[in-house]
DRENFI-522752 format. One record per residue: residue number from 1; z, x, y of N, C-alpha, C in turn. Coordinates in steps of 0.05 Angstrom, whole numbers, plus 5000, padded with zeros to 4 digits. Layout:
<recs>
NUM Z X Y Z X Y Z X Y $
...
</recs>
This chain:
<recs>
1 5135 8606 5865 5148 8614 5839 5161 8590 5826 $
2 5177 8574 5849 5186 8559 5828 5172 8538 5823 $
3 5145 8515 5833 5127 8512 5829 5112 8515 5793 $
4 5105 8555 5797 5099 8555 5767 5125 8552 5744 $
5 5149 8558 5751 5171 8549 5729 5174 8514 5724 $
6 5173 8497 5747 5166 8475 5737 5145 8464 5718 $
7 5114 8483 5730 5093 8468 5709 5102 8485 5685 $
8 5119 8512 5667 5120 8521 5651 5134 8490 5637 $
9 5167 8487 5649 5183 8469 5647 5169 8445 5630 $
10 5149 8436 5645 5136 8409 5635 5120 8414 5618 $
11 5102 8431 5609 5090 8436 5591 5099 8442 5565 $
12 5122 8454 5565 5147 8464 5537 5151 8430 5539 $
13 5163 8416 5559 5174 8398 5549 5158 8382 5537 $
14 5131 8376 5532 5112 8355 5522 5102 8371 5493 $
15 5108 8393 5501 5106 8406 5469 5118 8419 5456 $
16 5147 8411 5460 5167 8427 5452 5169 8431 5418 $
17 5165 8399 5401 5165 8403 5377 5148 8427 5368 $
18 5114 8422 5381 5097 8450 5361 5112 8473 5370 $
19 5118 8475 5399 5123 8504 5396 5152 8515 5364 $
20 5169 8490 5370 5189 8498 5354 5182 8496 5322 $
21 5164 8486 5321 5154 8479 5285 5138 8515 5290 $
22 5119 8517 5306 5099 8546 5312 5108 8570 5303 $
23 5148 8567 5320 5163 8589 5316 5176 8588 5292 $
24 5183 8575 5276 5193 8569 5250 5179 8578 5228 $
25 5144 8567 5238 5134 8580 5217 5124 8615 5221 $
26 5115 8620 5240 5125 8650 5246 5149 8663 5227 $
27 5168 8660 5229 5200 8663 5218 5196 8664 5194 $
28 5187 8641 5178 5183 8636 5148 5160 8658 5145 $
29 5139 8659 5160 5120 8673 5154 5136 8708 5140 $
30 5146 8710 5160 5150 8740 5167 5173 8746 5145 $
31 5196 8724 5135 5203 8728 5119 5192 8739 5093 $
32 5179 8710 5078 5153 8710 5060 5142 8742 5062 $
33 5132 8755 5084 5128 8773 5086 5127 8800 5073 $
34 5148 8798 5078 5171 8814 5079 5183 8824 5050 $
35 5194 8799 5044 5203 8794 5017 5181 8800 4994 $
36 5152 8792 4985 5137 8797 4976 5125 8829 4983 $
37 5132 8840 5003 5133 8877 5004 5145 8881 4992 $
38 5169 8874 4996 5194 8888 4977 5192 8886 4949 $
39 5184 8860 4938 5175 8859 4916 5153 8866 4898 $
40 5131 8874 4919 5105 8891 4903 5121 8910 4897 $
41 5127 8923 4912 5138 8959 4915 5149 8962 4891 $
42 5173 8936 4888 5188 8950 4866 5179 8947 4845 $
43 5161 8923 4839 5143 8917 4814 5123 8940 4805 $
44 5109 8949 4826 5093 8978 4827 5104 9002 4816 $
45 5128 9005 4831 5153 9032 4817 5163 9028 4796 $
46 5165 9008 4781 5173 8995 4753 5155 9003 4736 $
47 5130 9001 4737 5107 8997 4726 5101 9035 4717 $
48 5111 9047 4744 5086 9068 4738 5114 9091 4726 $
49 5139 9085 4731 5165 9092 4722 5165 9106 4694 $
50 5165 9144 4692 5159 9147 4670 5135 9154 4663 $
51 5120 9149 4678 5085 9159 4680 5075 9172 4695 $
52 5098 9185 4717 5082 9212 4737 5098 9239 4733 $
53 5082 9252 4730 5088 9286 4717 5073 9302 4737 $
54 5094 9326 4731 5085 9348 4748 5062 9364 4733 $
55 5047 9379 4750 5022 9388 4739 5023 9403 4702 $
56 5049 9415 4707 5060 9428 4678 5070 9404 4668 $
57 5075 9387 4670 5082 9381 4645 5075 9346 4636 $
58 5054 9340 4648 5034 9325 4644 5020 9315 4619 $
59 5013 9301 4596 5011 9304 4570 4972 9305 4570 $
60 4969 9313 4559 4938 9320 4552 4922 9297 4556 $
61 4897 9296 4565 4881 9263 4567 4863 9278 4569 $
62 4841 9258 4560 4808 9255 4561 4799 9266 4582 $
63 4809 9245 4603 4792 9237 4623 4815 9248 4648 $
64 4808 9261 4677 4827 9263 4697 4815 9242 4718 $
65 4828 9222 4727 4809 9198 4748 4823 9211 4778 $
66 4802 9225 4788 4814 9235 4815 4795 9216 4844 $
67 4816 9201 4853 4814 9185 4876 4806 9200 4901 $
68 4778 9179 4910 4765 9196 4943 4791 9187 4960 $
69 4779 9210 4977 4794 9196 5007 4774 9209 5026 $
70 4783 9217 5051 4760 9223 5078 4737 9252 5066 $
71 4722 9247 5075 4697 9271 5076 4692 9283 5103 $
72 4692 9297 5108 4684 9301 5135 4652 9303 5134 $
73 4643 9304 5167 4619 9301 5173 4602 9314 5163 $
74 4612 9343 5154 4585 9351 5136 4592 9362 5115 $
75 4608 9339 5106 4599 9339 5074 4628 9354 5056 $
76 4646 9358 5077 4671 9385 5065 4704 9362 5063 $
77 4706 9358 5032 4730 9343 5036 4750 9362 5052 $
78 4766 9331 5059 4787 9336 5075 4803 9347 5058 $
79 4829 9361 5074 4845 9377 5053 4868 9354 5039 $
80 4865 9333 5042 4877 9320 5027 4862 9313 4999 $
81 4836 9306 5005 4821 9311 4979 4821 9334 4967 $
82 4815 9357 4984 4813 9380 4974 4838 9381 4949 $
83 4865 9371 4956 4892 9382 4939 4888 9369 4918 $
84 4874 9336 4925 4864 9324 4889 4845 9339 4868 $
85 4825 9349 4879 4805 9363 4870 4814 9383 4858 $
86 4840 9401 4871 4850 9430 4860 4869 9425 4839 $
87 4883 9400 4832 4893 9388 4810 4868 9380 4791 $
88 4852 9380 4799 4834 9369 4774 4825 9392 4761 $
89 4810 9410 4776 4809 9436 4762 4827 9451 4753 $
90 4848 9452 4758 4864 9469 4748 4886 9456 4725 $
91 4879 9426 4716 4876 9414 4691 4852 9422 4671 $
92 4830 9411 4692 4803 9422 4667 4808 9452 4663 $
93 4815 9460 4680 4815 9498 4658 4835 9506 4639 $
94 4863 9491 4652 4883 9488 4628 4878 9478 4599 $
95 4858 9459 4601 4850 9448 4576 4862 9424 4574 $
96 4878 9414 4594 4896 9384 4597 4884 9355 4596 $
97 4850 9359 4604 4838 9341 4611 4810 9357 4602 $
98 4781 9343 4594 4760 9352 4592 4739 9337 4594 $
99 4751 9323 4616 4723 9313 4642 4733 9300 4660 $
100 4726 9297 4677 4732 9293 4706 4717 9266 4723 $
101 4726 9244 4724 4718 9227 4734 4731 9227 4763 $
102 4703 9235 4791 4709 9222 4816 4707 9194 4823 $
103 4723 9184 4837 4712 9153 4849 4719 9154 4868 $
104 4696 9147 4884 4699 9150 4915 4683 9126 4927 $
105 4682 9125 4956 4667 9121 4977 4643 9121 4982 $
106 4615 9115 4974 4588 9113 4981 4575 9091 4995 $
107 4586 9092 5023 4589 9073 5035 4555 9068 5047 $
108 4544 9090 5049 4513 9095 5059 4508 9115 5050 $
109 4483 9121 5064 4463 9150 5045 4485 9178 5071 $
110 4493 9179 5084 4508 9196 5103 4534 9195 5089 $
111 4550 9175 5074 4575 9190 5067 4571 9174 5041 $
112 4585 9200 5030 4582 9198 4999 4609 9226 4989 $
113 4628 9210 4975 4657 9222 4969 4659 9230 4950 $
114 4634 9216 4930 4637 9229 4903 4611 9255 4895 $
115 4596 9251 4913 4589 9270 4913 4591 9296 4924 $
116 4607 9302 4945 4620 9314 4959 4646 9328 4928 $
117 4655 9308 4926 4675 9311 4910 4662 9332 4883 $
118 4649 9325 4869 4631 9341 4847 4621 9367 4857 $
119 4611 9369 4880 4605 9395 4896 4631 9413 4896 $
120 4650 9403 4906 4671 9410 4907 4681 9436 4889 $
121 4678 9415 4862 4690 9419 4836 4670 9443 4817 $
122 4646 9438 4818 4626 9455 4808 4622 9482 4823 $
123 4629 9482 4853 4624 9510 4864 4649 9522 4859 $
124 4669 9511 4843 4687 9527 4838 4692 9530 4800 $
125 4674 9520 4791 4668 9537 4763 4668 9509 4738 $
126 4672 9483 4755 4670 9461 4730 4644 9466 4730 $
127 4641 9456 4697 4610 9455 4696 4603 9431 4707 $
128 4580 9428 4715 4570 9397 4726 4565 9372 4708 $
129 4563 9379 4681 4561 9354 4657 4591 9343 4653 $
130 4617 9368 4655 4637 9352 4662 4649 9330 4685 $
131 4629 9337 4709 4642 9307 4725 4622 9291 4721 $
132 4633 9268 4731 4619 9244 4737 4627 9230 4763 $
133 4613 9213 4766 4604 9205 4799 4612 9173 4794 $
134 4635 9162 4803 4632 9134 4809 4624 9134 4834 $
135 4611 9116 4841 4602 9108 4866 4612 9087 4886 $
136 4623 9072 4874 4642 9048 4877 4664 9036 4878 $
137 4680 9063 4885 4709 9066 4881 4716 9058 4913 $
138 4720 9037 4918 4715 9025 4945 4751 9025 4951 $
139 4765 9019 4933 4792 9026 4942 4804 9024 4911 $
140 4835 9033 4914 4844 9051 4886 4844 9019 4856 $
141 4850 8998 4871 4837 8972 4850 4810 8983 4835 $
142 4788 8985 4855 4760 8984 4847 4758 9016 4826 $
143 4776 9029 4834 4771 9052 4820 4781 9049 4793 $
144 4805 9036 4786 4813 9035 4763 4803 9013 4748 $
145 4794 8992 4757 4784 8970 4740 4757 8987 4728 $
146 4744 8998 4750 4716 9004 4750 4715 9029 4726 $
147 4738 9048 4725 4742 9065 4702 4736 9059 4676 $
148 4758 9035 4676 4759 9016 4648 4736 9001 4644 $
149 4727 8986 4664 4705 8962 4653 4676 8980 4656 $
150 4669 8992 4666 4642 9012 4669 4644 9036 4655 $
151 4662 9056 4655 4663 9078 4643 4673 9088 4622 $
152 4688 9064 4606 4695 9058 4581 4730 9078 4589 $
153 4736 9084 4605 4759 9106 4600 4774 9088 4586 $
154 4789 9099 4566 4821 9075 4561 4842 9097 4568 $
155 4850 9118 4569 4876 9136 4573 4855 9165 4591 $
156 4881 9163 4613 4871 9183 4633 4894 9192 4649 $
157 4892 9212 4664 4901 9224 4680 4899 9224 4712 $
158 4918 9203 4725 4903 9195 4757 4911 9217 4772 $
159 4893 9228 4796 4899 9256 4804 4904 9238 4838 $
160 4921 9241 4850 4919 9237 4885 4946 9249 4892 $
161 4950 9240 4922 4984 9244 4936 5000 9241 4918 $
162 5028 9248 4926 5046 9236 4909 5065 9205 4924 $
163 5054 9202 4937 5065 9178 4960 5041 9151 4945 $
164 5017 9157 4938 5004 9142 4929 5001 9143 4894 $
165 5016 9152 4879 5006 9158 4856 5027 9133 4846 $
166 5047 9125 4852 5058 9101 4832 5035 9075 4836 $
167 5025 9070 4859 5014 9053 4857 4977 9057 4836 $
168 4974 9077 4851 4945 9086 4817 4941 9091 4804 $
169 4976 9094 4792 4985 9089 4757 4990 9067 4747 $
170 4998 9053 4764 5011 9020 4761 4990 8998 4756 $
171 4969 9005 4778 4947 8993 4775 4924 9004 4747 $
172 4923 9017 4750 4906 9032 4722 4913 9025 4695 $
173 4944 9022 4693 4957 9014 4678 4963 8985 4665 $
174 4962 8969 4687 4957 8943 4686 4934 8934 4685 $
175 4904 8949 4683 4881 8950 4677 4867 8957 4658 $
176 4888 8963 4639 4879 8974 4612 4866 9001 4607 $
177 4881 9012 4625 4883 9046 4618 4910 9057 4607 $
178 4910 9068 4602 4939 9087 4581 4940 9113 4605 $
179 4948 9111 4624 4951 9125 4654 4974 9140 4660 $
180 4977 9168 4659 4993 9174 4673 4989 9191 4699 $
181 5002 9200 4717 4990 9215 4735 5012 9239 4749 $
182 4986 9262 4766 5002 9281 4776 5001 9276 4800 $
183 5012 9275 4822 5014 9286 4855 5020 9301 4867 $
184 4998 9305 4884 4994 9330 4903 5025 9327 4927 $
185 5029 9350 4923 5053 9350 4951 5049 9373 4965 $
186 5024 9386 4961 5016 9414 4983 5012 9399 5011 $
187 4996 9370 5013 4987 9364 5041 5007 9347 5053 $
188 5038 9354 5056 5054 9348 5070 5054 9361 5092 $
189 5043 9389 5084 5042 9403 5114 5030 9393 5136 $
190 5012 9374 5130 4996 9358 5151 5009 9333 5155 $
191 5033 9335 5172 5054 9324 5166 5054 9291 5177 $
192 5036 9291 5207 5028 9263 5211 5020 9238 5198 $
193 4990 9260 5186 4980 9245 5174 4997 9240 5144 $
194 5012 9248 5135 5026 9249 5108 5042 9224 5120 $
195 5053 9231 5140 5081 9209 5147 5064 9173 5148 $
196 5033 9181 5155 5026 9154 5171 5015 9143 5138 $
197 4998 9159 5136 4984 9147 5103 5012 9135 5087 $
198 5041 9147 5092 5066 9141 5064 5067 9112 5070 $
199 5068 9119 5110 5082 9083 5112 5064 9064 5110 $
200 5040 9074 5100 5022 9049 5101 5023 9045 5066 $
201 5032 9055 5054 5036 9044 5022 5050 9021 5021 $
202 5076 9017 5036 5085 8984 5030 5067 8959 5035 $
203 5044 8961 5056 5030 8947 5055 5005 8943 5026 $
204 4995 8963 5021 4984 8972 5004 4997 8958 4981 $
205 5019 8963 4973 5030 8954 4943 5028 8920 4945 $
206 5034 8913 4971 5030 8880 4965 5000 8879 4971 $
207 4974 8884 4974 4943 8879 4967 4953 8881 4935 $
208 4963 8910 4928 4957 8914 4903 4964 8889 4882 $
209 4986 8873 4880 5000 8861 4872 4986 8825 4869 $
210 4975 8833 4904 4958 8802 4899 4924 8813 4884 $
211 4921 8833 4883 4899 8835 4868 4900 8836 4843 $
212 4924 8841 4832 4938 8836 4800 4929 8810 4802 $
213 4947 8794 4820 4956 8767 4810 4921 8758 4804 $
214 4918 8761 4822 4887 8745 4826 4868 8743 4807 $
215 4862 8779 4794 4854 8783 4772 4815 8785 4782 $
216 4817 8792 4814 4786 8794 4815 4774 8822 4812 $
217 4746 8809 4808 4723 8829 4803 4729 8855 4824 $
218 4719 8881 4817 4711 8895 4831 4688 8891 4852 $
219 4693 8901 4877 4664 8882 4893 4645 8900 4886 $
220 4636 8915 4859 4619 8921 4854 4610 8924 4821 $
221 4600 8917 4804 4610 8916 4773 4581 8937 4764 $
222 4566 8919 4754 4539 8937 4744 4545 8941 4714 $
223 4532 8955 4706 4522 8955 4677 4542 8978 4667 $
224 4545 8973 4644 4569 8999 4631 4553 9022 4642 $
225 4565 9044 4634 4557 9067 4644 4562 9086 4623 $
226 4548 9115 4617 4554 9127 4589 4562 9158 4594 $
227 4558 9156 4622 4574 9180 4638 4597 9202 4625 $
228 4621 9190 4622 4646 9189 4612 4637 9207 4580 $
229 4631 9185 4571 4625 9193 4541 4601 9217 4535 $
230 4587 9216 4549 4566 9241 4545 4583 9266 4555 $
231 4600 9270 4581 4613 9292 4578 4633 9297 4561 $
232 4653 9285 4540 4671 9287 4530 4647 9294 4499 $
233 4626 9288 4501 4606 9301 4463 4604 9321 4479 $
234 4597 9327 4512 4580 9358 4509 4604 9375 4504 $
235 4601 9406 4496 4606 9423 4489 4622 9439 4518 $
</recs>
């Protein structure tokens, strides 16, 4: 034993500076960290401040942009989707919104969120010329740039949680949509996963923040799209 505390001994001592420069920057790291969480967050809540309404009292829009999340295996959103989906319809029948843009997940020919999502919505009385299918809504960035730069939306209505809706107003918003949004608070009852998805938003707001800064592409762009606009002429 004491043997290995000597060779520890001598080895700190021949490298004592890196370890101590190693741990320093660790320290600064985690500060940096830290500090730049705190500061998406609040930049995020600033942004979307004033732009999230309860289902009543929400102001009228075009377009409702309702965000994927999990599908299950055959094909039946999860009930966290499910609660976005039941805000979307029960806007389109109000008359609050009169079309319905999904963006989801199409990660392969086996999962597919926006289509799932449209099934959803149509077996419960949307007509099917009212939704539309992004395909490429790879996360809530790609969904809102991809709104604006592909589907022409400029002012919409973002439908998700309410733990996630400052940040896919904020972003949408800062993307050149006229965005406000409603959140779901029925799927608290699923209380884990509510608790685990909330705490993972502080991380989330600082991606979101360096994806502002950055100003990149969606990892998927493609050709405008006329989607949007053909359901808002049909009847």
């Amino acid at each position: 034993m004491r043997g290995r505390f000597g060779a520890v001994k001598r080895w700190y001592g021949k490298r004592r500076r890196f370890v101590r420069y190693t741990l320093l920057a660790l320290v600064v790291g985690a500060v940096l960290l830290t500090g730049g969480t705190v500061a998406s967050v609040a930049w995020i809540r600033g942004d979307a401040e004033g732009h999230l309404y309860s289902e009543a009292d929400v102001p009228d829009a075009p377009v409702a942009l309702v965000l994927g999340t999990k599908v299950d295996a055959d094909g039946t959103p999860s009930p966290f989707l499910a609660a976005r989906l039941e805000i979307a319809r029960r806007l389109f029948d109000g008359g609050k919104v009169r079309a319905i843009l999904v963006s989801g997940d199409n990660m392969n020919a086996d999962y597919n969120e926006p289509a799932a999502m449209r099934r959803w919505l149509v077996d419960r009385g949307v007509p099917a010329r009212k939704v539309v299918l992004d395909h490429a809504g790879f996360d809530t960035y790609d969904s809102c740039a991809r709104a604006e730069q592909i589907f022409g939306v400029t002012h919409a209505t973002v439908v998700t949680q309410s733990f996630h809706l400052p940040r896919a107003v904020a972003l949408c918003r800062r993307l050149g949509i006229d965005a406000n949004g409603v959140g779901d608070e029925t799927a608290k009852r699923y209380a884990q996963t509510w608790r685990v998805s909330s705490s993972r938003e502080h991380g989330a707001c600082l991606k979101a923040a360096l994806d502002l800064v950055s100003g990149r592409d969606p990892a998927h762009l493609g050709r405008r799209e006329t989607g949007i606009d053909d359901a808002l002429r049909s009847g």
